[in-house]
C-alpha positions as CSV (number, residue, x, y, z in Angstrom):
1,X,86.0,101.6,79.5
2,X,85.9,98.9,76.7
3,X,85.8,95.3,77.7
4,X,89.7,95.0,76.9
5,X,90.0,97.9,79.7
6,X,87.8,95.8,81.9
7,X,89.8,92.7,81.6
8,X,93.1,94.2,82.5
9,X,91.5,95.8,85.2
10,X,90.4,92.6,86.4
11,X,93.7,91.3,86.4
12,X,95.3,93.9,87.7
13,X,93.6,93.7,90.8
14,X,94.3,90.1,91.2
15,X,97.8,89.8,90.2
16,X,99.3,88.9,93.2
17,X,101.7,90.9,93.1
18,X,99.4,93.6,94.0
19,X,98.3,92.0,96.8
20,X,101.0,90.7,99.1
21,X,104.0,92.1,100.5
22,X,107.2,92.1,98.7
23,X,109.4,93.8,101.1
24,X,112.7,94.4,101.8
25,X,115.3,96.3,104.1
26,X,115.0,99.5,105.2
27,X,111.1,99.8,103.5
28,X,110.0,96.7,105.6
29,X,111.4,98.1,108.9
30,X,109.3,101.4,108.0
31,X,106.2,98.9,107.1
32,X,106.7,96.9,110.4
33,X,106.2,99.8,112.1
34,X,102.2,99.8,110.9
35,X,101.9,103.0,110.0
36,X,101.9,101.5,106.3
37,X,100.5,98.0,105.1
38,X,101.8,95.8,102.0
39,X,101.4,95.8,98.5
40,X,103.5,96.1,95.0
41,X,102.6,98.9,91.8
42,X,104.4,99.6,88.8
43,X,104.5,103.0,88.2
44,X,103.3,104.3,84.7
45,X,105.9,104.6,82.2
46,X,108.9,103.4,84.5
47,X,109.7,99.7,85.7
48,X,110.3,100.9,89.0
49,X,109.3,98.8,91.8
50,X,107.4,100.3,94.8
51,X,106.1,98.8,98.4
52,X,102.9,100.2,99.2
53,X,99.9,99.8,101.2
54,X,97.1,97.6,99.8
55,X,97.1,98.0,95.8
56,X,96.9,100.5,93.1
57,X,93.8,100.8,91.2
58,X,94.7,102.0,87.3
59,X,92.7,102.4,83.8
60,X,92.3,104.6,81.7
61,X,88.7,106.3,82.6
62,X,87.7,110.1,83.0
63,X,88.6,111.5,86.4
64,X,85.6,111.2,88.9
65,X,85.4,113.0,92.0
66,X,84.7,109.8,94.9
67,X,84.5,109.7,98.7
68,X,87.4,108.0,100.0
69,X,86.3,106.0,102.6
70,X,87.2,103.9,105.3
71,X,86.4,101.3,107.6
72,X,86.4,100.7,111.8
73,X,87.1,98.0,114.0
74,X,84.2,97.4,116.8
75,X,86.3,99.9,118.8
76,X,86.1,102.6,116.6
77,X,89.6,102.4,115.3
78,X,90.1,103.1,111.9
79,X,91.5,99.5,110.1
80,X,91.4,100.5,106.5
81,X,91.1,103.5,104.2
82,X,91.3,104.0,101.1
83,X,93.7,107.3,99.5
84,X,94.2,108.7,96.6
85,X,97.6,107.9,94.6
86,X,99.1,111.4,94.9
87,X,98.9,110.8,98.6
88,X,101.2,108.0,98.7
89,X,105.1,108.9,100.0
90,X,107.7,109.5,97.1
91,X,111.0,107.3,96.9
92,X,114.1,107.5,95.7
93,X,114.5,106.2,92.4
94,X,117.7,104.6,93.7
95,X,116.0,102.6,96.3
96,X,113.1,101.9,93.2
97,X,115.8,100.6,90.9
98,X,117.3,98.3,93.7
99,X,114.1,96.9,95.2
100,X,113.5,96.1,91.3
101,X,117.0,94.2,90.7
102,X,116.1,92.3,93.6
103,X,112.2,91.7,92.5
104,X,112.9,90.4,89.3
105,X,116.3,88.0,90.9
106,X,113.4,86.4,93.1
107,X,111.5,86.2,90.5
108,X,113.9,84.3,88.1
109,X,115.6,82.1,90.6
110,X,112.7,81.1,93.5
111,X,110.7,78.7,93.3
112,X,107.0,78.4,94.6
113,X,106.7,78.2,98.4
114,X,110.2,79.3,99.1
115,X,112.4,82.6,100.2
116,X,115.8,84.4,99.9
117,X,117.5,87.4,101.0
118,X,119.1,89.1,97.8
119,X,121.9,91.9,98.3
120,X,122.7,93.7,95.3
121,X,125.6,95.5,94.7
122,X,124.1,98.3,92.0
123,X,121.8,100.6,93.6
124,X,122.4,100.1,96.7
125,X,125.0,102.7,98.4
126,X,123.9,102.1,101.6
127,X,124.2,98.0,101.4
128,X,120.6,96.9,102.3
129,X,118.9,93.8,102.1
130,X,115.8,92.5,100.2
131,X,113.5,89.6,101.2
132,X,111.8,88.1,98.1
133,X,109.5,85.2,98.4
134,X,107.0,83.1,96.6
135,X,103.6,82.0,97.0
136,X,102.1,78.4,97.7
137,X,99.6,77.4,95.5
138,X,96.6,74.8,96.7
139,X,93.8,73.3,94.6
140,X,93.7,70.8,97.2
141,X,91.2,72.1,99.7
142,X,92.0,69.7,102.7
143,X,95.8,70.6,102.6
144,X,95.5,74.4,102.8
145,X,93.0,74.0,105.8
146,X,95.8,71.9,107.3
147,X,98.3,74.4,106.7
148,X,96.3,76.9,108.3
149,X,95.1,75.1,111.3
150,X,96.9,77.0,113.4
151,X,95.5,80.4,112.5
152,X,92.1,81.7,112.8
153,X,91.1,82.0,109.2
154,X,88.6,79.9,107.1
155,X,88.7,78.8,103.7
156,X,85.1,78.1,102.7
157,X,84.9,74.7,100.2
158,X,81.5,76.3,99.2
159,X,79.8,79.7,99.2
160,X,76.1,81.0,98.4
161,X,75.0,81.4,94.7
162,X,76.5,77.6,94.1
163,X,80.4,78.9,94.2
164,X,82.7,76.1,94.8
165,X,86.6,76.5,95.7
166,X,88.8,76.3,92.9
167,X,92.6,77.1,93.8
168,X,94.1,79.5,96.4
169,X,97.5,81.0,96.3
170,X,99.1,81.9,99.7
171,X,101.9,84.3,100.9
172,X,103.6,82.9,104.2
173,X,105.9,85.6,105.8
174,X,109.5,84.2,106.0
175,X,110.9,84.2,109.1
176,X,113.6,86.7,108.7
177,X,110.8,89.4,108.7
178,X,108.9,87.4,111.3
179,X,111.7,87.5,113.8
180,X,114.2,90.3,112.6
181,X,117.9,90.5,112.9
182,X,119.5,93.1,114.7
183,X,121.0,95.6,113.1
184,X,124.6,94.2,113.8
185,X,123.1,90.5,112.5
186,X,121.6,92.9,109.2
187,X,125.2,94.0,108.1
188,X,126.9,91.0,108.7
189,X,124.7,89.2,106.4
190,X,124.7,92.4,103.9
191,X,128.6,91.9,104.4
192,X,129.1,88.0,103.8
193,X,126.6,88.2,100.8
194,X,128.3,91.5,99.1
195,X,131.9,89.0,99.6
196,X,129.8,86.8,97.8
197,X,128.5,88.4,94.9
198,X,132.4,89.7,94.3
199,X,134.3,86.2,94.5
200,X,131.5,84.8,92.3
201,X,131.7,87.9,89.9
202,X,128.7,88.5,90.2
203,X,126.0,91.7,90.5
204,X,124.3,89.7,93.5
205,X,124.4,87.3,96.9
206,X,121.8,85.2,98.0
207,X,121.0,83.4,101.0
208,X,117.7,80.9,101.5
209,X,115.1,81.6,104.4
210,X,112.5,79.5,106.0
211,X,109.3,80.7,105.3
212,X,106.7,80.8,108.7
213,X,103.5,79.6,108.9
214,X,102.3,83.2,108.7
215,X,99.9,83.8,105.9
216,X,100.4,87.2,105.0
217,X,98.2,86.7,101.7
218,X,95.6,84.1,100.2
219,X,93.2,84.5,97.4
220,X,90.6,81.7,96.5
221,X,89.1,81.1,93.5
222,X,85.8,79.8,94.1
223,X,83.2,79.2,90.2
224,X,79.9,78.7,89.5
225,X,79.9,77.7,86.1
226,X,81.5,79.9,83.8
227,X,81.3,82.7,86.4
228,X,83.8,83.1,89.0
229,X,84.7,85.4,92.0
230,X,87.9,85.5,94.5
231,X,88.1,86.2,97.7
232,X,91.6,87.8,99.0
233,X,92.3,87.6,102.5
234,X,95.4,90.2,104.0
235,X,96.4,90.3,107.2
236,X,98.0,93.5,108.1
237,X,99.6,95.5,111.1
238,X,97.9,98.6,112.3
239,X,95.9,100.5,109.8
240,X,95.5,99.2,105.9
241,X,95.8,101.7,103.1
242,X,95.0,101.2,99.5
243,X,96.1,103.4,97.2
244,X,93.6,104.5,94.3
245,X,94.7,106.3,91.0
246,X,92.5,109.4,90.9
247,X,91.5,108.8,87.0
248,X,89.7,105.2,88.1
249,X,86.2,105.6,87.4
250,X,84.4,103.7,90.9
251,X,81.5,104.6,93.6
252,X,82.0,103.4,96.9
253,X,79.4,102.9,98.9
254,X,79.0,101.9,102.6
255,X,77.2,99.0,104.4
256,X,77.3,97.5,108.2
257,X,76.4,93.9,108.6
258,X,76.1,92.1,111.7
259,X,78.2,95.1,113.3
260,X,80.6,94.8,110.3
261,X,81.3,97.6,108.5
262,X,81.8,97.3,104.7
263,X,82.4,99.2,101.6
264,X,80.7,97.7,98.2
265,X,82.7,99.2,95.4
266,X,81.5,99.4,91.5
267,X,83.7,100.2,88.9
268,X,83.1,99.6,85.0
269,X,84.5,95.9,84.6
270,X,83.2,94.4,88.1
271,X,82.6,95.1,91.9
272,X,83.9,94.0,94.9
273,X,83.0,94.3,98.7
274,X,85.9,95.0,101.1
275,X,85.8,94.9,105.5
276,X,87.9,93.7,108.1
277,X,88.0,91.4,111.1
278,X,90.9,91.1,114.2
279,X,93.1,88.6,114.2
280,X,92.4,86.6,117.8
281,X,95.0,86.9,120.1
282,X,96.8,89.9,118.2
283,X,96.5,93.8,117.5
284,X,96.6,92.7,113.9
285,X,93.7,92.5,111.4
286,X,92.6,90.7,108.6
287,X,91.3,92.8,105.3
288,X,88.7,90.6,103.4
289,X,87.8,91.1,99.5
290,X,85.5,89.8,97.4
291,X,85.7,90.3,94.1
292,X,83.6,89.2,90.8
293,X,86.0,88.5,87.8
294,X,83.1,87.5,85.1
295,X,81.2,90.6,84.9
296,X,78.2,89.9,86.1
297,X,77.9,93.1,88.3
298,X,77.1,92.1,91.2
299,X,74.6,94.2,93.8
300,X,75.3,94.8,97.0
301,X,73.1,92.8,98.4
302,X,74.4,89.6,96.3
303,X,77.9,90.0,97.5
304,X,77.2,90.5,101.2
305,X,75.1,87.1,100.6
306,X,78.2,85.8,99.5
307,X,80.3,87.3,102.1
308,X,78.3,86.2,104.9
309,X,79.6,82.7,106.1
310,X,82.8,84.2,106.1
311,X,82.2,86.9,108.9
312,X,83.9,86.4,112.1
């Protein structure tokens, strides 16, 4: 892969948009269940929008055969795996062309920090709903720890090998998907904004949401110098999946530290080290990443230094 391949790699895997939820309707219902775990790709040659678990890896390197792996809680529960692309569910490109109408509405008309429910009347036969919602974005260190006191995560201001925080962008989960309406509450909304899109003459309604104190999805930028590594933080229900395209060139490789299992990944254009922790007082689970953006290839051993004072 040549270093213009390794930099969209890079950001790739750190567009946000591959790493929080952007759900909506029926496919949120379906992720609420656990079964699958958030996550956006754009699928190759088609701007069709798809909710999936975790993110999809793509580049354009020779097939090689790897050991998808996974990780366990201290139970023995499996908390993340990783699959190969072909594996994940298909949808129907009706749904796809909807959930992207709403995407890019949310996209135009939200601003940072805030959330809508979006009906649109093309695509959408069957009248659902889409939540679309922006992130918060901190360089203020002191105010992000505020708005997470409640919640048992930890944003470091410093980590080994002389990183310092940077900025962090977080996901809050609006309350809509937090506390769910009934399915009579569901279609009178769908109703009242479908009236609404037709008296204003146009192809959409909208109504504003609250967004919880949930974080659903924060990545910090932490730099030493001129090199600099994030660390993305998902909390998820039931078991995490992250989808892989099978022509990504990467070697996983496991690691247990301090009764933590890990996986340390290398790929041409940077590593990263991936595990999990529980959430305290909930069945759900935090997925931790690390990930160095500056080429410097990492070992193993450097980023489970790094990744130390963050184990819980």
């Amino acid at each position: 892969m040549d270093t213009d391949k390794d930099q969209e790699l890079k950001e790739l895997l750190h567009n946000p948009r591959f790493s929080h939820p952007d759900i909506s309707g029926e496919v949120m219902k379906r992720l609420e269940t656990g079964h699958q775990v958030k996550g956006v790709f754009w699928m190759k040659h088609k701007i069709s929008l798809l909710v999936v678990a975790g993110m999809l890896l793509t580049a354009s390197t020779g097939f090689a055969a790897v050991q998808y792996q996974s990780l366990k809680n201290k139970q023995g529960e499996v908390v993340y795996q990783v699959k190969p692309a072909k594996a994940f569910p298909a949808y129907e490109e009706e749904e796809l062309q909807r959930l992207n109408l709403s995407h890019e509405l949310g996209e135009a008309m939200l601003e940072n920090g805030t959330a809508a429910i979006f009906y649109v009347l093309d695509h959408n036969p069957d009248g659902k709903l889409d939540t679309e919602y922006k992130p918060l974005v901190y360089t203020d260190l002191s105010s992000l720890r505020n708005k997470l006191s409640a919640q048992s995560l930890t944003v470091a201001d410093k980590l080994p090998g002389g990183y310092e925080f940077q900025t962090a962008t977080a996901y809050f989960k609006p309350v809509t998907l937090l506390h769910p309406p009934t399915p009579d509450e569901e279609k009178a909304i769908a109703d009242q904004l479908r009236k609404q899109a037709e008296a204003a003459g146009r192809n959409y309604g909208i109504m504003p949401v609250e967004l919880s104190d949930q974080i659903l999805n924060l990545t910090a930028v932490y730099r030493q110098g001129e090199q600099e590594i994030t660390v993305t933080t998902t909390r998820s229900e039931g078991e995490f999946t992250a989808y892989v395209d099978e022509q990504v060139d990467f070697t996983p490789e496991k690691a247990v530290v301090n009764g933590t299992e890990m996986i340390y990944t290398k790929y041409k254009g940077g590593n990263s080290l991936t595990w999990s922790a529980a959430v305290p007082g909930s069945r759900d689970t935090y997925q931790y990443q690390i990930d160095e953006m500056s080429g410097q290839f990492l070992s193993k051993e450097a980023l489970i230094a790094i990744a130390k004072p963050l184990l819980h």
